[in-house]
C-alpha positions as CSV (number, residue, x, y, z in Angstrom):
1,X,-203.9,-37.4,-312.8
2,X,-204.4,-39.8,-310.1
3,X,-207.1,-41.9,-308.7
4,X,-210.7,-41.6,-310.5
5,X,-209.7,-38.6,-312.4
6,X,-207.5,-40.5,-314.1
7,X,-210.1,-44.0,-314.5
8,X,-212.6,-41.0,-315.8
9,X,-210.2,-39.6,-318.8
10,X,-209.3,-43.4,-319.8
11,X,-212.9,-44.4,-320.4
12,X,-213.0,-41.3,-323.4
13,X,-211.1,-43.0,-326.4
14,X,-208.2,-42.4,-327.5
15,X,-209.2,-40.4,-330.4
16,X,-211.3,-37.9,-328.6
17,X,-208.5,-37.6,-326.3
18,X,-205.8,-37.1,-329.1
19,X,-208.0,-34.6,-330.7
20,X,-208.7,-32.8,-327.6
21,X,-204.7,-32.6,-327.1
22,X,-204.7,-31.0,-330.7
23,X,-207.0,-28.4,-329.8
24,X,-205.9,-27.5,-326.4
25,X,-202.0,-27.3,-327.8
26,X,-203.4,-25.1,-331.1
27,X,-204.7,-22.9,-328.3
28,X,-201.2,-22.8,-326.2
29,X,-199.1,-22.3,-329.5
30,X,-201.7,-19.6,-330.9
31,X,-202.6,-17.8,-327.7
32,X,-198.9,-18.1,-325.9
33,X,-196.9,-17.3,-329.4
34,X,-199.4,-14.7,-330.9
35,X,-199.2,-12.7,-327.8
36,X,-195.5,-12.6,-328.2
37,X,-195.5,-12.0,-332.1
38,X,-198.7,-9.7,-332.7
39,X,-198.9,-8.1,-328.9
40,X,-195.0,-7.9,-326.9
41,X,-193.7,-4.8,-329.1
42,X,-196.8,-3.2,-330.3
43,X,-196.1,0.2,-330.5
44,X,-197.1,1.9,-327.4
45,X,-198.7,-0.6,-325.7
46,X,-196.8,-3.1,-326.0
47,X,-197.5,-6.8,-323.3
48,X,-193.4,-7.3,-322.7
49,X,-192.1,-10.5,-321.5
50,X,-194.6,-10.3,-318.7
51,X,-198.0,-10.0,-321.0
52,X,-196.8,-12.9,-322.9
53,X,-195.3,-14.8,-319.5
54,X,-199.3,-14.7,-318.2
55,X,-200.6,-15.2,-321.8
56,X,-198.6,-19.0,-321.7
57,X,-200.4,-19.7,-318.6
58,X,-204.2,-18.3,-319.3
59,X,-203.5,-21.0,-322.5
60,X,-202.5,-23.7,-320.3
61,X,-205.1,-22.7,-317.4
62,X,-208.3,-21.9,-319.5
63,X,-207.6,-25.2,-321.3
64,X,-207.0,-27.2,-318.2
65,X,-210.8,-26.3,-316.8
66,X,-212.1,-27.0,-320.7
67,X,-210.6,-30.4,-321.6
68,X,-208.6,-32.0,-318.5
69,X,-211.6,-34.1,-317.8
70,X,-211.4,-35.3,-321.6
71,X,-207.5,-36.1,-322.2
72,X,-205.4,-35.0,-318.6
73,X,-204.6,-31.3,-320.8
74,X,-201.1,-32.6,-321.4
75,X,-200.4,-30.2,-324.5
76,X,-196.6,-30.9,-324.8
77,X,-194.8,-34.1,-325.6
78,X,-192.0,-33.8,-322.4
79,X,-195.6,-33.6,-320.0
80,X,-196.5,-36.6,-321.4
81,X,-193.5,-38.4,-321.1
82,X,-193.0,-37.3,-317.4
83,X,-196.5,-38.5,-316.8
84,X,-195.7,-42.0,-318.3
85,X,-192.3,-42.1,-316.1
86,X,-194.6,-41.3,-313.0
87,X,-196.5,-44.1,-313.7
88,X,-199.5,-41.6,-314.7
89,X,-199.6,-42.4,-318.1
90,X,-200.0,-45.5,-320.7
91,X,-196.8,-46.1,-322.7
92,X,-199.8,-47.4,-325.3
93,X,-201.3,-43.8,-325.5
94,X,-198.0,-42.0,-325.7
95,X,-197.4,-42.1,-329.8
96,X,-200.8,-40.4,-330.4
97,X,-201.0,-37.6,-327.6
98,X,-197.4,-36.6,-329.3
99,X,-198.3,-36.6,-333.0
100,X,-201.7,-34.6,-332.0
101,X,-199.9,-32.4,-329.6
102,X,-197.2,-31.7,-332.3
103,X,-199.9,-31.0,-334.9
104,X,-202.0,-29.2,-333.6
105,X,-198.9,-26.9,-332.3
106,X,-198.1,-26.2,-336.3
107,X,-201.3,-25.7,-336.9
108,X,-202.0,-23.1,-334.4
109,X,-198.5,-21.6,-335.4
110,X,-200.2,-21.4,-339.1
111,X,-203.3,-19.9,-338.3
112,X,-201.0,-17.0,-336.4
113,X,-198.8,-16.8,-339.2
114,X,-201.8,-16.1,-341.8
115,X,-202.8,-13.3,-339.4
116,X,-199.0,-11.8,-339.0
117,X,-198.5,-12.0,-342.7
118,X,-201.7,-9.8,-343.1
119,X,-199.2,-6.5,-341.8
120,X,-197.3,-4.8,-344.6
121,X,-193.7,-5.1,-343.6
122,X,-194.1,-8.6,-341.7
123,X,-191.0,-11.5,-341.4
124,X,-190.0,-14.6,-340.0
125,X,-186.1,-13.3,-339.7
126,X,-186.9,-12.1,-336.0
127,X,-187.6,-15.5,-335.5
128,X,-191.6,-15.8,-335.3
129,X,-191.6,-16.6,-331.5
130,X,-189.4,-20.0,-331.8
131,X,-186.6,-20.8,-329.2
132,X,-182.9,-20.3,-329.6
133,X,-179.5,-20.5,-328.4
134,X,-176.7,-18.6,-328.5
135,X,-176.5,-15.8,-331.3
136,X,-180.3,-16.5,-331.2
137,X,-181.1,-16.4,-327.3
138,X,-183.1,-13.3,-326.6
139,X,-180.2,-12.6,-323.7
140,X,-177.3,-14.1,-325.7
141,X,-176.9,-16.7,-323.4
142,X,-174.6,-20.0,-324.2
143,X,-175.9,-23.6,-325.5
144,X,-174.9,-24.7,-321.8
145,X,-176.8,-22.0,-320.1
146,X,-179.7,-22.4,-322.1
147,X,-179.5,-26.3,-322.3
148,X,-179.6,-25.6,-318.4
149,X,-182.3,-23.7,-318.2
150,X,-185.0,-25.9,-320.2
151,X,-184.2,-29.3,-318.1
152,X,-184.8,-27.2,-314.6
153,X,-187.6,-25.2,-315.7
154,X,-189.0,-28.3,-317.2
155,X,-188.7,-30.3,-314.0
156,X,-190.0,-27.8,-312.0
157,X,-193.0,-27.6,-313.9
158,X,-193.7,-31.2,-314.4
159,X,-193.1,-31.2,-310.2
160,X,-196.1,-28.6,-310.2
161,X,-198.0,-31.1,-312.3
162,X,-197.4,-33.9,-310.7
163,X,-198.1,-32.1,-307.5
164,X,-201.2,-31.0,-308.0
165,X,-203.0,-33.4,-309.8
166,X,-201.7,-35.9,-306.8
167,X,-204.9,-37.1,-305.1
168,X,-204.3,-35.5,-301.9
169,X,-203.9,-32.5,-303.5
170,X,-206.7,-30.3,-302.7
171,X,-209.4,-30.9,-305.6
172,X,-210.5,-28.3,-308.4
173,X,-206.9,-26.1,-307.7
174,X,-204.6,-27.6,-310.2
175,X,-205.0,-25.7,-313.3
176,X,-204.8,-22.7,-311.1
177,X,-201.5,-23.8,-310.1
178,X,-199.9,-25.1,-313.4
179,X,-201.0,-22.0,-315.2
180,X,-199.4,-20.0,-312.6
181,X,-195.8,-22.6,-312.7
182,X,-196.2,-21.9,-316.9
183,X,-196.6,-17.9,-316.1
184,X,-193.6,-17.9,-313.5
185,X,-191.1,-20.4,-315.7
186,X,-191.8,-17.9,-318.5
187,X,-190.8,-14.8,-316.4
188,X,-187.5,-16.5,-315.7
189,X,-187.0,-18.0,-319.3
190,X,-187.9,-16.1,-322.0
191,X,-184.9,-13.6,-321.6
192,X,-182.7,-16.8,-321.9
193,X,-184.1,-19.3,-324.9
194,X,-188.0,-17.3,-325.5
195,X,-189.0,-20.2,-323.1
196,X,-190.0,-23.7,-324.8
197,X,-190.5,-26.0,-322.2
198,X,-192.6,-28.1,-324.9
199,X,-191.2,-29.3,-327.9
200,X,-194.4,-29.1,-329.4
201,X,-194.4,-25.2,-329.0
202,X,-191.1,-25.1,-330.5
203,X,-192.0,-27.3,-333.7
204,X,-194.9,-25.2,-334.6
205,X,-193.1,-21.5,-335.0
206,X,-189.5,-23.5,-336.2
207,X,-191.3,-24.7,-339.0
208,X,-192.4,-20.9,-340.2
209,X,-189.3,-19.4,-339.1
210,X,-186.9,-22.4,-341.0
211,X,-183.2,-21.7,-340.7
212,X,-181.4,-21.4,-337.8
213,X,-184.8,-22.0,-335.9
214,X,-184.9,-25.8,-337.3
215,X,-181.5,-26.2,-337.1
216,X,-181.5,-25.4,-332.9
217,X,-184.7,-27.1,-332.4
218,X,-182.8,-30.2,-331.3
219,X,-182.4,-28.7,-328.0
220,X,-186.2,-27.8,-327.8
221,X,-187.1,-31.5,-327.8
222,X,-183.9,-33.0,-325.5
223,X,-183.9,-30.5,-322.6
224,X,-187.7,-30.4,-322.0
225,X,-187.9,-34.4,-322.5
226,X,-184.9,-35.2,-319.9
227,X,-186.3,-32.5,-317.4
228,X,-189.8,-34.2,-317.3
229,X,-188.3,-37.4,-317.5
230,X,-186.1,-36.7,-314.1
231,X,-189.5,-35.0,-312.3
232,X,-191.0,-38.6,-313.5
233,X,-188.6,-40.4,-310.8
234,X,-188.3,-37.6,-308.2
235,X,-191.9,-37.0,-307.5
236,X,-193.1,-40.2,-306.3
237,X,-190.0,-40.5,-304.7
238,X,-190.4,-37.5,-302.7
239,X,-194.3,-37.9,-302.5
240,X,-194.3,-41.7,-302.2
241,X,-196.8,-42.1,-299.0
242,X,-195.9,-43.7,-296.0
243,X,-197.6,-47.1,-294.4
244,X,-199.0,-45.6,-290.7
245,X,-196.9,-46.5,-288.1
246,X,-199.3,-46.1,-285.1
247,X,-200.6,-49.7,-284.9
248,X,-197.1,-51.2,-285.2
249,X,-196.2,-49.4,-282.0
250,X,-199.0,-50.4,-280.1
251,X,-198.9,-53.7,-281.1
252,X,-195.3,-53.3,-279.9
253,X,-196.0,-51.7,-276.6
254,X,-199.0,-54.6,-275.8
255,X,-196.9,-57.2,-276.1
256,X,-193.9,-55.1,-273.4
């Protein structure tokens, strides 16, 4: 999001951009969790972890190209908060990317949820696509391991964000790239905690599975906010761009 990308998105106001961060994360949470609740198992034909692995990323992708020029296509509150630690983002516009982000991801998990409940035999006790730990993991994998899991994918992600929506990235390529990072965290992930990475994705299916879902969501919100939050102070660290050191030798070498 640097350089006039970035003065182009902060010249739409704020409410266009907060309701083009409902939208895009309505699309994530409907598109990424409906593929896993209406499409992994289906008899037969069934998507598996991989269909629903890519369907994360077309969400993220197809809504990068439709409103990245509008709001930056955040879509999750731990994105927004590594942007804001990379300097990217205003602290000021933080509060209502995150409520709209968080709404629209219940929202898109209602919408699924009226289209589940439509199947004679249909239930939330499998879980309705949220994120767990432990007894609830898809693997059975520990708090620690899955803890773990969500801060590194998260930072590696955010490092793909921040990476290619650097200026000298090369232009037009970043949604490409993030929607590819979403599809390949997912592939590693979704065996271990169904693969949040966003606490708003997590809010919106906890909120229709209740129980155990709401009670782990904690996790949901901490790992994928202090994995952002560390890619917010590595990448310009790594990235920060050197001053040229040509005409300091010359100068040097004139005055030998």
């Amino acid at each position: 999001m640097g350089g006039a990308f970035e003065e182009e998105i902060s010249i739409v106001s704020l409410s266009k951009r907060a309701s083009a961060e409902f939208l895009g994360t309505f699309w994530l949470v409907f598109g990424g969790c409906g593929s896993a609740v209406l499409a992994a198992a289906f008899p037969s034909l069934g998507i598996g972890f991989a269909g629903v692995a890519l369907a994360f990323g077309l969400t993220v992708l197809t809504m990068a190209y439709a409103i990245g020029h509008i709001s930056g296509c955040h879509l999750n509150p731990a994105v927004s908060v590594g942007l804001l630690v990379a300097r990217r983002f205003k602290a000021s516009d933080l509060p209502a990317y995150v409520i709209a982000q968080v709404l629209g991801g219940i929202a898109g998990a209602g919408v699924l949820y009226i289209i589940a409940s439509g199947k004679e035999g249909f239930s939330t006790a499998g879980g309705f696509a949220s994120n767990g730990f432990g007894a609830h993991s898809p693997g059975l994998y520990s708090m620690a391991a899955c803890l773990t899991a969500e801060i590194v994918l998260t930072f590696f992600f955010l490092m793909i964000i921040l990476g290619s929506t650097d200026r000298r990235a090369p232009s037009g390529f970043a949604p490409i790239a993030i929607g590819l990072g979403l599809t390949l965290i997912h592939l590693i992930g979704i065996p271990v905690t169904n693969l949040s990475v966003n606490p708003a994705r997590s809010t919106g299916p906890a909120i229709f599975a209740g129980g155990w879902a709401l009670e782990q969501l904690w996790l949901f919100w901490v790992a994928p906010i202090v994995g952002a939050a560390i890619a917010g102070v590595v990448y310009p660290m790594v990235a920060e761009e050197q001053a040229p050191v040509t005409g300091t030798v010359r100068a040097a070498t004139a005055g030998d």
